[in-house]
N, C-alpha and C positions, 0 to 999 in steps of 0.2 A: 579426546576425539568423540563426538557425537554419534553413536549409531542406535538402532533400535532395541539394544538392551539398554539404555543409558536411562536411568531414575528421570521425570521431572523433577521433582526437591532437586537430583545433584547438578541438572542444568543451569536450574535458574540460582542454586546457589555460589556458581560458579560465572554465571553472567547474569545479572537482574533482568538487563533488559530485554532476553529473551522469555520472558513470562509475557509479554505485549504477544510475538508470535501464538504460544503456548495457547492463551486466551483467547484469540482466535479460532480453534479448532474445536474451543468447546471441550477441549481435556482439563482434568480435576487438578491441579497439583495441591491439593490439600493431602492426598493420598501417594503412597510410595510406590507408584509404578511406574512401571517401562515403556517407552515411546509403545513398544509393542501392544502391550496390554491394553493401554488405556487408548489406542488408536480400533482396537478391538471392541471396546466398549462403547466407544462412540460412530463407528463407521466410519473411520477416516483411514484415508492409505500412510501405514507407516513411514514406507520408503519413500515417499513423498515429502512427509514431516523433515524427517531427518534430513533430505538435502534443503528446504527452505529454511532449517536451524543452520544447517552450515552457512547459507548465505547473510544470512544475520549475525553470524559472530566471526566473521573475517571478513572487514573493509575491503581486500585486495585480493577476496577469492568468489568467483561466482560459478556455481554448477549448471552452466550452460549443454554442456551434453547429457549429463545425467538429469536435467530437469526434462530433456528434449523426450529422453525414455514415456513419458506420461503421456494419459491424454490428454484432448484439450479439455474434455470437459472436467478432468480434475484440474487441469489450470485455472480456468474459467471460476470453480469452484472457493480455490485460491484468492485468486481476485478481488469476487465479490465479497469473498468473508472480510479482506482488508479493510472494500470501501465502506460495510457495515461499520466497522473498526474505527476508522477515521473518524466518520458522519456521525456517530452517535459516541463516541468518547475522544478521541484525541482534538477534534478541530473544537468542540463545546467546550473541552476543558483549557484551550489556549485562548480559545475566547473568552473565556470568563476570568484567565491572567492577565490579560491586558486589560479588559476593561476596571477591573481594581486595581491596575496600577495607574489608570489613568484618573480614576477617584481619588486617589489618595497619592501621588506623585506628580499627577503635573502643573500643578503651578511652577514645582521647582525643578520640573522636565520638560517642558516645552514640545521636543520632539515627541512625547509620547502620543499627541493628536494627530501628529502624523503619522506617528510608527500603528496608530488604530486602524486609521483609513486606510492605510496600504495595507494592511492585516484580514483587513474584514473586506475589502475590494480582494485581493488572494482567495481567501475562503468561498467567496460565491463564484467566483471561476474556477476551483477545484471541484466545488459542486455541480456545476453545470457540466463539467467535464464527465466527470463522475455520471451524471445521469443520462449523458449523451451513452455512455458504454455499456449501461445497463439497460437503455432502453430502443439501442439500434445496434451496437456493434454486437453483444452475444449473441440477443436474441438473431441477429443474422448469422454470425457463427454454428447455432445450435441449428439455424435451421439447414443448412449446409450441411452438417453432419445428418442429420434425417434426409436429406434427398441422397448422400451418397448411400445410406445403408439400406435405404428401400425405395429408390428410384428417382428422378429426376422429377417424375412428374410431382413429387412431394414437397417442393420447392415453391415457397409462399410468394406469388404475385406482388405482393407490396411489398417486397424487397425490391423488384425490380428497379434498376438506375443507382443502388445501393453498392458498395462495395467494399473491401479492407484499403485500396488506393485513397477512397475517399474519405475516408479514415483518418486516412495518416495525412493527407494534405490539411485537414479541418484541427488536425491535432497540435498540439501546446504542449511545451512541458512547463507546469507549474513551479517544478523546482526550482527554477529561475530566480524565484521573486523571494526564494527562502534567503539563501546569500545576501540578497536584498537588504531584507529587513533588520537581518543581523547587523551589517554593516551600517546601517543608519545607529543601531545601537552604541556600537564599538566607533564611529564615527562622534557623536556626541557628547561620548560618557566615557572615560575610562574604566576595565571594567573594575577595577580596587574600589570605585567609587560609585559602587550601583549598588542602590537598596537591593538588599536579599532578592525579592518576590522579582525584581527586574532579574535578576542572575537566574532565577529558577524558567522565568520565561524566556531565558535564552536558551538555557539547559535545553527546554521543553522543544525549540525550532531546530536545536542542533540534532533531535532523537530525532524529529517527523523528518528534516531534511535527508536522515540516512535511511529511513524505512521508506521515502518515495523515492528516491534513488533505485532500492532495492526492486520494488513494485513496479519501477518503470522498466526495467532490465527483465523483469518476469515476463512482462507485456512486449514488450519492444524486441526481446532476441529471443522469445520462445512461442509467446502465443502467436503475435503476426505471420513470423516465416510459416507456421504452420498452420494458420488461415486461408496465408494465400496461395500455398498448395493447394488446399480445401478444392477452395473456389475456381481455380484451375481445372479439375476434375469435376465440378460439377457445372458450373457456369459455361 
């Protein structure tokens, strides 16, 4: 069980792939300390930590009331550490899987021209997504929280006709096109019979497809409902 005495080393040596969460936050695991400590050293909220590790290492457990405990702007915080996360390491380095596998595999893969173009059409719709929320949805969020805490009248004008409804109507979930791609793979190729770096590049969509999952459920059942309370109160 995960809580704030628990080692980074004895985390990630118990699950790898929470070192991706870990890394996020900006904490060391080069060094032997405690969610506690090393969330001490960096400014991050412990109790925070520790239920976003929980949600990353149980498929079929998600800490929707105890994430609910937080605010938004540690959510918010959350979040954006991800899309940093995504946008500068995880979608560069799946794109740079495929496209060596398409140098060096497809004359004798065929689909992997396709499995590109639906990859890299993906990736610029996660990004635009991505930049739609960084660059209208918090900054609307945050500004909501500033009119409630010091007045109404602190509520920025060009928000106006803006809202969390409009949001979610303009909203996509990109996980979609993950299954997608896999299945064009597994569709094709059996997998006994796919060069390694293709096996690793599926690896690599099976990892991203559970961390947006996870990130979607952050967004979706925690920061919205508490958005549009927000906006409720101030609007």
């Amino acid at each position: 069980m995960i809580t704030k005495n628990s080692s980074l080393v004895e985390i990630i040596s118990l699950d790898r792939s929470l070192n991706s969460v870990i890394e996020r936050f900006d904490l060391k695991t080069s060094a032997k300390e405690t969610i506690k400590e090393a969330s001490e050293n960096s400014g991050n909220n412990p109790d925070f930590i520790v239920e976003i590790l929980k949600a990353y290492s149980h498929t079929d457990y998600f800490p929707k009331r105890e994430l609910n405990v937080f605010s938004i702007y540690c959510i918010i915080d959350y979040l954006r550490r991800t899309h940093r996360y995504y946008l500068n390491k995880l979608l560069p380095q799946m794109e740079q899987s495929i496209t060596q596998l398409t140098k060096k595999f497809g004359l004798s893969h065929p689909d992997l021209v396709l499995l590109t173009s639906i990859f890299l059409k993906y990736k610029n719709e996660l990004e635009n997504h991505i930049q739609s929320e960084e660059t209208k949805l918090f900054p609307y969020i945050e500004n909501l929280l500033k009119a409630k805490q010091h007045g109404k009248q602190y509520f920025n004008p060009g928000f106006k006709g803006y809202s969390v409804k409009q949001f979610m109507s303009e909203h996509h979930d990109n996980e979609i096109s993950l299954p997608a791609i896999r299945k064009i793979i597994h569709d094709n190729s059996p997998l006994t019979a796919l060069p390694m770096p293709y096996r690793i590049f599926l690896i690599q969509l099976e990892l991203f497809e559970q961390d947006l999952l996870i990130h979607a459920k952050v967004e979706d059942d925690v920061l919205i409902p508490k958005a549009l309370l927000l906006e409720k109160y101030v609007i």
